[in-house]
C-alpha positions in Angstrom: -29.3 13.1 -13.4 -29.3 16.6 -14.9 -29.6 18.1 -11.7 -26.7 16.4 -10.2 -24.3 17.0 -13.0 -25.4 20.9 -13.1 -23.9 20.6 -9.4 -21.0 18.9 -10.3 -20.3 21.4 -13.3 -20.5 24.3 -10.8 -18.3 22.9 -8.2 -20.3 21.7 -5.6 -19.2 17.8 -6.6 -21.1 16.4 -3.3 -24.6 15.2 -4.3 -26.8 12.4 -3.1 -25.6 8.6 -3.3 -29.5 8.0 -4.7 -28.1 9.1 -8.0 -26.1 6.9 -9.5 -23.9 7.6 -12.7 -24.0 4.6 -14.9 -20.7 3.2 -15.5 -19.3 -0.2 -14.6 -16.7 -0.5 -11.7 -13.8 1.8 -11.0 -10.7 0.9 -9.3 -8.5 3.1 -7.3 -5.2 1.8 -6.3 -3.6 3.2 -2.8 -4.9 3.9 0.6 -2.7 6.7 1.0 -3.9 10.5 1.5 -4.7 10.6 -2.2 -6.3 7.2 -2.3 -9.0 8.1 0.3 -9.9 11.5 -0.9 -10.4 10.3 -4.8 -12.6 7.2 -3.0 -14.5 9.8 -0.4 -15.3 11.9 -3.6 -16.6 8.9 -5.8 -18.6 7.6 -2.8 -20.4 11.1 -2.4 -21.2 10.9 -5.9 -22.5 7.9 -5.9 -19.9 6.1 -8.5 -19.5 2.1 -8.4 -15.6 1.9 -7.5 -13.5 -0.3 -5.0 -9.9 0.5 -3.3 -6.8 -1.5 -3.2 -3.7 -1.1 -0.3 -0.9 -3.3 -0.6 -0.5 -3.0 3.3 -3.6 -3.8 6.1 -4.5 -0.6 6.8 -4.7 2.9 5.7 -2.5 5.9 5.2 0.6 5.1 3.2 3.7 6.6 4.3 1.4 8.3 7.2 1.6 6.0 10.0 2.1 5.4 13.8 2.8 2.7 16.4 2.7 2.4 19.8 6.6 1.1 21.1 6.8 1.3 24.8 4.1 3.3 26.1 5.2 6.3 23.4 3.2 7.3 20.3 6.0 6.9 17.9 5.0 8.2 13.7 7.6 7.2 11.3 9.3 9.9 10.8 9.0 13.4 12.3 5.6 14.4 10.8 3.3 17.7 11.4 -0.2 19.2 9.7 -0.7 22.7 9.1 -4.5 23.4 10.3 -4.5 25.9 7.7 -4.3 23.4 4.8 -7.3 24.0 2.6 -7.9 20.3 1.5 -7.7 19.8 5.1 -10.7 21.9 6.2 -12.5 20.5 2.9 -12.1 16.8 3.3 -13.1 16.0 7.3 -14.1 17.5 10.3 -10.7 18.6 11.7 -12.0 19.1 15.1 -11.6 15.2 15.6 -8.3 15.2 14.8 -8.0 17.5 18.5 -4.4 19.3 16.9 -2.0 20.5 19.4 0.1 22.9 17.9 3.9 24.3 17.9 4.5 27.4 18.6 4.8 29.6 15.3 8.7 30.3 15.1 11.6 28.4 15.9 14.5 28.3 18.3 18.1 28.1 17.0 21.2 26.9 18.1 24.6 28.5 17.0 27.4 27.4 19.2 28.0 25.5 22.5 25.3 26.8 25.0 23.4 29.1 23.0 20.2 29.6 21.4 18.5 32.1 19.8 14.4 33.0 18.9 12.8 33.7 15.7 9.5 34.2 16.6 6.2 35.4 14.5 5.7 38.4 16.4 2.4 38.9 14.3 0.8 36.1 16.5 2.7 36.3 19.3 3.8 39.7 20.1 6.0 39.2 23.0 8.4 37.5 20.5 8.9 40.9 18.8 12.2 42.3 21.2 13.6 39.0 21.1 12.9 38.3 17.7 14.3 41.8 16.8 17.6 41.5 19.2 18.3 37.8 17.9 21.9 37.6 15.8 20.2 35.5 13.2 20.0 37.8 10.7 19.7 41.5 10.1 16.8 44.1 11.2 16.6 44.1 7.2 16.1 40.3 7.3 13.4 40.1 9.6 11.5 42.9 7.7 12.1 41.2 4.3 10.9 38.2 6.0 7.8 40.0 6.8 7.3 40.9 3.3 7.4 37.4 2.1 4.1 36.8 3.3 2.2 38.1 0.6 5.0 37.1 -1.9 4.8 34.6 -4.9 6.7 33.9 -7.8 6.2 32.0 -11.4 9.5 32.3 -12.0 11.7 28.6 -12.4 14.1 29.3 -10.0 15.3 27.3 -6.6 14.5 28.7 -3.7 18.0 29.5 -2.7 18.4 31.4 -6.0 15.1 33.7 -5.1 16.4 34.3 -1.7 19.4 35.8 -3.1 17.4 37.8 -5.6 15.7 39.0 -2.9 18.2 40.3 -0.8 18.1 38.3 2.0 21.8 37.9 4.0 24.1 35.1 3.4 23.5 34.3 7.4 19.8 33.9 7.2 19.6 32.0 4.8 22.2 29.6 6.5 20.7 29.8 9.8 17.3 30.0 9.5 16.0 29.4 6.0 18.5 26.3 5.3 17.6 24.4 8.8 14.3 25.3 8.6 12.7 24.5 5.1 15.8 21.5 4.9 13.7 19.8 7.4 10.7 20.5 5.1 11.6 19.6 1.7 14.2 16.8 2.8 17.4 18.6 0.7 19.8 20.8 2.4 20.6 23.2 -0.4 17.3 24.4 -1.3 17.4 23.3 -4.5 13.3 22.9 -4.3 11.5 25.1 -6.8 10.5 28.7 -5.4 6.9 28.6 -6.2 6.8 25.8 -4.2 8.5 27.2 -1.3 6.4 30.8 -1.5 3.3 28.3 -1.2 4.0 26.4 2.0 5.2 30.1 3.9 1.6 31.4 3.5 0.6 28.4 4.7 3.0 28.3 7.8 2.7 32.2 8.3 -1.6 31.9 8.1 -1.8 28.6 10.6 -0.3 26.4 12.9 2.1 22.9 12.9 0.4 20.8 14.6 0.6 17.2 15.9 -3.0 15.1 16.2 -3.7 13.9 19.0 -3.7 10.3 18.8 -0.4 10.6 16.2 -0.2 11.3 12.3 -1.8 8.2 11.2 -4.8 9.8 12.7 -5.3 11.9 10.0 -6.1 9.2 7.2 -8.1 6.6 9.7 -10.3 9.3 10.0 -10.6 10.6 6.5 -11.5 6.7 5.8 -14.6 6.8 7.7 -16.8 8.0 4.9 -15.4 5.0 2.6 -17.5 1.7 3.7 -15.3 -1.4 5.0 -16.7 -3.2 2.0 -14.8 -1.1 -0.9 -11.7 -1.2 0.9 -9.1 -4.7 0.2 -6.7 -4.6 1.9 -3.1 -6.2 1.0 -4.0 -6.3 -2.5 -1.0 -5.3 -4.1 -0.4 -4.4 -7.6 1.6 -6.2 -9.7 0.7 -5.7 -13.4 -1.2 -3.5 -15.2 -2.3 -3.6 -19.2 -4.3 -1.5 -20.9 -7.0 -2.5 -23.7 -9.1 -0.3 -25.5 -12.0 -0.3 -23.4 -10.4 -1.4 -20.0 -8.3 -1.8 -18.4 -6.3 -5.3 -16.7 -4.8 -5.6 -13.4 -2.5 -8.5 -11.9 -2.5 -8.7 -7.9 0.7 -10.5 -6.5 -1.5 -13.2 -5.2 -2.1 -13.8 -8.8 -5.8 -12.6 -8.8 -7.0 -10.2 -11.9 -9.5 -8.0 -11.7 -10.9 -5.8 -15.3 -12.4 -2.3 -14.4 -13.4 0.7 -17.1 -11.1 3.1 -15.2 -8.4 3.1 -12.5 -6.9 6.0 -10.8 -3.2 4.9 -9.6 -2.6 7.0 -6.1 0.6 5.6 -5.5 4.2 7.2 -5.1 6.1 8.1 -8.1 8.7 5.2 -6.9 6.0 2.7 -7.4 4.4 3.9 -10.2 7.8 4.2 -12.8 7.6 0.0 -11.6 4.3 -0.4 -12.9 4.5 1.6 -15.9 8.1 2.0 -17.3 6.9 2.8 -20.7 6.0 6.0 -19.0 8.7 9.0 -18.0 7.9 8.8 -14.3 10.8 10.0 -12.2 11.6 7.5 -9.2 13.7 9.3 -7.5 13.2 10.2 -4.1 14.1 12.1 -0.8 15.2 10.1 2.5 15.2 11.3 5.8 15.8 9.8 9.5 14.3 10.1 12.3 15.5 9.0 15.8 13.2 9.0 19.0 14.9 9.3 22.4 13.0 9.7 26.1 14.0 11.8 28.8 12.6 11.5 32.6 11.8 15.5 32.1 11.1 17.7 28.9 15.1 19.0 28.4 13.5 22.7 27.0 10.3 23.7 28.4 9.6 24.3 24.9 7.2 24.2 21.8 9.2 25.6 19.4 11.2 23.4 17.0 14.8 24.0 17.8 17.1 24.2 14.7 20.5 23.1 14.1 22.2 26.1 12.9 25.6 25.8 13.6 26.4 24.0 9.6 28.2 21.4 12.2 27.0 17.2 12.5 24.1 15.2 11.7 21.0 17.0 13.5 18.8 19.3 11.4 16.2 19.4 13.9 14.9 18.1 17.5 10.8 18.3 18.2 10.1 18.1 21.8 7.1 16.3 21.0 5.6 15.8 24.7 5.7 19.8 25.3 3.2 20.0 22.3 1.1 17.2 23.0 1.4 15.0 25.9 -0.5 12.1 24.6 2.4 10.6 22.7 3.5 9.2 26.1 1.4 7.3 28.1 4.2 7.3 30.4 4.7 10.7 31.9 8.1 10.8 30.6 9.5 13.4 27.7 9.6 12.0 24.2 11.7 14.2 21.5 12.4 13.2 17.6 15.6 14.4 16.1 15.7 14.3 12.3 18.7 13.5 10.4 18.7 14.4 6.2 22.6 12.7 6.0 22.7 9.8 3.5 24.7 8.3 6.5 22.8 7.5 9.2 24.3 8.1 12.7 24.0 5.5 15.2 22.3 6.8 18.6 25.2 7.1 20.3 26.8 9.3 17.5 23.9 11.6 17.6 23.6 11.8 21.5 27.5 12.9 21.8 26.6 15.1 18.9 23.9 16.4 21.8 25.8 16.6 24.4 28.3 19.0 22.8 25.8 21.4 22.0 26.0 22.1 26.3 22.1 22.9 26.5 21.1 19.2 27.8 23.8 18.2 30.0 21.9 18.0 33.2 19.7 15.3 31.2 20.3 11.4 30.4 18.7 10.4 27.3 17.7 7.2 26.1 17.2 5.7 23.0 14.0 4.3 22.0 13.7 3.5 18.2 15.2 4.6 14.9 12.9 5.2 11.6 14.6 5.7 8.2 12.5 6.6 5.0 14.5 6.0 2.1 11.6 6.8 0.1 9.9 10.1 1.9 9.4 12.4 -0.4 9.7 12.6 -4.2 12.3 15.0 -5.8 10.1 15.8 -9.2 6.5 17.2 -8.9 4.3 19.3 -10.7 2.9 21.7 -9.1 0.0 23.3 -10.6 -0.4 21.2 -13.5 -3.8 19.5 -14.5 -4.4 15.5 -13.6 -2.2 13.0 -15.5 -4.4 10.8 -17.8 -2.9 7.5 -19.8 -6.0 6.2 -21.6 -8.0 4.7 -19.7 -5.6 5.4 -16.0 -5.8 8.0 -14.6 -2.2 9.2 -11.9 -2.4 10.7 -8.5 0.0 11.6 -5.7 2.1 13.6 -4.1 4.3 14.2 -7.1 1.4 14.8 -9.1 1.4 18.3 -7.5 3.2 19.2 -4.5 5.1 16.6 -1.8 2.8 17.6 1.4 -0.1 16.3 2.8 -1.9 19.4 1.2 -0.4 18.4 -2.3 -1.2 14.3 -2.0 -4.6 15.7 -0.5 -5.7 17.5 -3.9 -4.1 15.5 -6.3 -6.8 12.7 -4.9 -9.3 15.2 -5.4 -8.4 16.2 -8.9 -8.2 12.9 -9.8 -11.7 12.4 -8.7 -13.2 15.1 -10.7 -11.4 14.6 -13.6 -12.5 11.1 -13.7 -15.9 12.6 -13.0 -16.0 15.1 -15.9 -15.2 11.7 -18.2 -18.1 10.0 -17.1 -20.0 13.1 -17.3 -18.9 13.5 -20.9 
C-alpha cells in the first residue's frame, strides 16, 4: 500500500488493480469526457466506484448518428491530435484521425476567396499566404509571433488583439470567423489566456475528424471502464449531503448512499442540482446544418470562413474531403455552422450560399438540422484547482476550459484530488 501511494504522490497515479484502497463505494455522475477519465483513473487505481448517465450510452454532448447513409455528429465537432490529455488517456491511433489542413480559406465578396495558410507546415502556402488581402505583411508576422505568446493578464481576447497591434481587418476577417466558430461568441469576448492556449495547440497539431465520427472519441476512452460499473439512464434528480455521505435520488425514484461523488456534469445541470451553490448556468448555442452534394463543391480541406460580416454562416467544413467515411454513399457531405440566436431555415442559408457565386454549378440538398442550445458554457475557470463541496467533489468543462482538452482534465483532476483524500 506504501508503495502504491509513493507512486501516486510522484505522479505516476496508474498502479495495479491488486491494490485496493480501502474506502466504501464512490459514485461518479456523467458519462461525458470528464466522466470516463475520472472512472478510467479510479479503475487503474483500484478504487470501489460506479458511473451514472442519464442517457444509454456514453459521451455527453459528444455524439453521432448515422441519417441516410452519412455520419452526421451534432454539431460541427473537431480534435486537436495535439491535446495532451488526449495522448494521455487512450491510444489515439484507434481513433484513425483525418485531419484539416492547418489554415483556412476566406471568403470576402461574391466570387472570391482568399488563403491563410501555416506556411510553417506547409510551405507552399507561404506566397499565397503573403499576397492574401486579409491583413497586413505586419499581421501575418505578428501572427507568427503569437505562437510562443501567453498572457495572465484578465483581458478579452479582442482587447489583447488590439494591444497587440494587430489591424482592425484581421481581426474581422480572420480572427473573428475563425475563433467565433471556436468559442461560440462573435465578439471575442472569451478571456485571452484562454485564447493564447488553444493557438499553441492549433499552431503545434492538427483538427482532425475520427474516423468513425466524434462520438468515437469517448466509446473508446470507455473501454477501460467494465460494462458492470457503468448504469446507464440513471439520472440525477436529488442530491443531499450528510456528514459522512452523501444521498442521491434517481428520477426513477431509486436512492443510492456513497462516501464520495464526483459530479461530471455541465454547469447547466449542476446550478439544478445544487442551487445553494453560485454555479453559472449560462451557456453558448450554436447550429449546425448538414447539406449533400453529388460532388465535393471545393476540392478542399481547409475550413472556409465567412468573412464578409454579411448573413448567418460562420463557417462550412467540407467534411467528405477530410474524411470520406462520413458518407457511405459516395456523395459530398458539408456542415455549415450558424452562432445566430435565430436559426435560419435551409432554404435561408442555401440562398445565403448561392450569393456567395463559388457554388453555383452545385445543387445542394438538405439533410438534417442540429441545434445545441446548451454547447458550451460561458463561465469557466481555467487553471484553478478541483471544486470540492464536502463530501462532492465538481468536474467539467467549466471547471477549467470548454474543449474536449479542458472536460478531459478536469475528469482527471477530479480523480486525483479525490485520490489524495483517500490517501490522507
Amino acid at each position: 500500500m506504501k508503495e502504491n501511494l509513493a507512486k501516486f504522490k510522484s505522479g505516476n497515479y496508474t498502479i495495479s488493480t491488486e491494490a485496493k484502497f480501502e474506502v466504501s463505494m464512490i459514485a461518479v455522475i456523467g458519462a461525458g469526457l470528464s466522466g470516463l477519465v475520472c472512472a478510467k483513473i479510479l479503475q487503474e487505481n483500484g478504487i470501489d466506484y460506479q458511473l451514472f448517465e442519464s442517457s444509454n450510452c456514453v459521451g455527453g454532448r459528444l455524439k453521432t448518428e448515422t441519417y441516410r447513409g452519412f455520419l452526421l455528429d451534432h454539431g460541427f465537432q473537431i480534435i486537436l491530435n495535439s491535446y495532451p490529455q488526449l495522448q494521455k488517456h487512450l491510444n489515439i491511433q484507434e481513433l484513425e484521425l483525418k485531419p484539416f489542413e492547418p489554415g483556412c480559406l476566406i471568403y470576402q465578396k461574391p466570387g472570391k476567396t482568399s488563403l491563410i495558410g501555416d506556411p510553417i507546415r506547409r510551405p507552399s502556402t507561404l506566397l499565397s499566404t503573403l499576397t492574401s488581402p486579409i491583413g497586413s505583411f505586419e499581421d501575418k508576422l505578428k501572427i507568427l509571433k503569437l505562437k510562443g505568446q501567453s498572457s495572465d493578464k484578465k483581458i478579452s481576447t479582442f482587447n489583447f488583439l488590439n494591444h497587440e497591434g494587430f489591424s482592425e481587418q484581421i481581426i474581422k476577417q480572420f480572427f473573428k470567423p475563425f475563433f467565433s466558430g471556436v468559442f461560440l461568441e462573435e465578439n471575442l469576448e472569451t478571456p485571452a489566456n484562454y485564447f493564447l492556449t488553444l493557438y499553441q495547440l492549433f499552431s503545434k497539431g492538427l483538427a482532425c475528424l475520427p474516423s468513425q465520427g466524434i462520438q468515437q472519441l469517448p466509446q473508446v476512452l470507455s473501454q477501460s471502464i467494465p460494462s458492470s460499473r457503468i448504469h446507464f439512464k440513471s439520472s440525477l434528480k436529488k442530491i443531499v449531503q450528510n456528514s459522512n455521505n452523501v444521498l442521491l435520488t434517481f428520477e426513477n425514484g431509486e436512492e443510492k448512499t456513497f462516501s464520495k461523488v464526483i459530479l461530471c456534469l455541465p454547469s447547466h445541470q449542476l446550478a439544478k442540482l445544487m442551487p445553494e451553490e453560485d454555479i453559472s448556468s449560462k451557456s453558448r448555442s450554436v447550429t449546425t446544418q448538414y447539406f449533400w452534394a453529388e460532388e465535393e463543391p471545393l476540392k478542399s480541406s481547409y475550413l472556409l470562413l465567412n468573412a464578409s460580416g454579411k448573413g448567418y454562416v460562420n463557417h462550412i467544413a467540407f467534411l467528405t474531403q477530410v474524411n470520406p467515411q462520413y458518407s457511405q454513399t459516395r456523395k459530398a457531405l458539408m456542415s455549415v455552422n450558424i452562432l445566430k440566436k435565430q436559426s435560419p431555415s435551409p432554404e435561408e442559408v442555401l440562398n445565403e450560399l448561392n450569393s456567395w457565386n463559388l457554388f453555383t454549378h452545385m445543387n445542394w440538398n438538405h439533410l438534417k438540422t442540429f441545434h445545441i442550445e446548451k454547447a458550451l458554457p460561458v463561465s469557466f475557470d481555467q487553471g484553478k484547482s478541483s471544486i470540492v463541496k464536502k463530501n462532492v467533489i465538481l468536474a467539467g468543462d467549466y471547471t477549467q476550459t470548454p474543449s474536449i482538452e479542458g472536460a478531459m482534465y478536469s475528469g482527471q483532476r477530479a480523480a486525483e484530488t479525490l485520490l489524495k483524500e483517500l490517501k490522507n
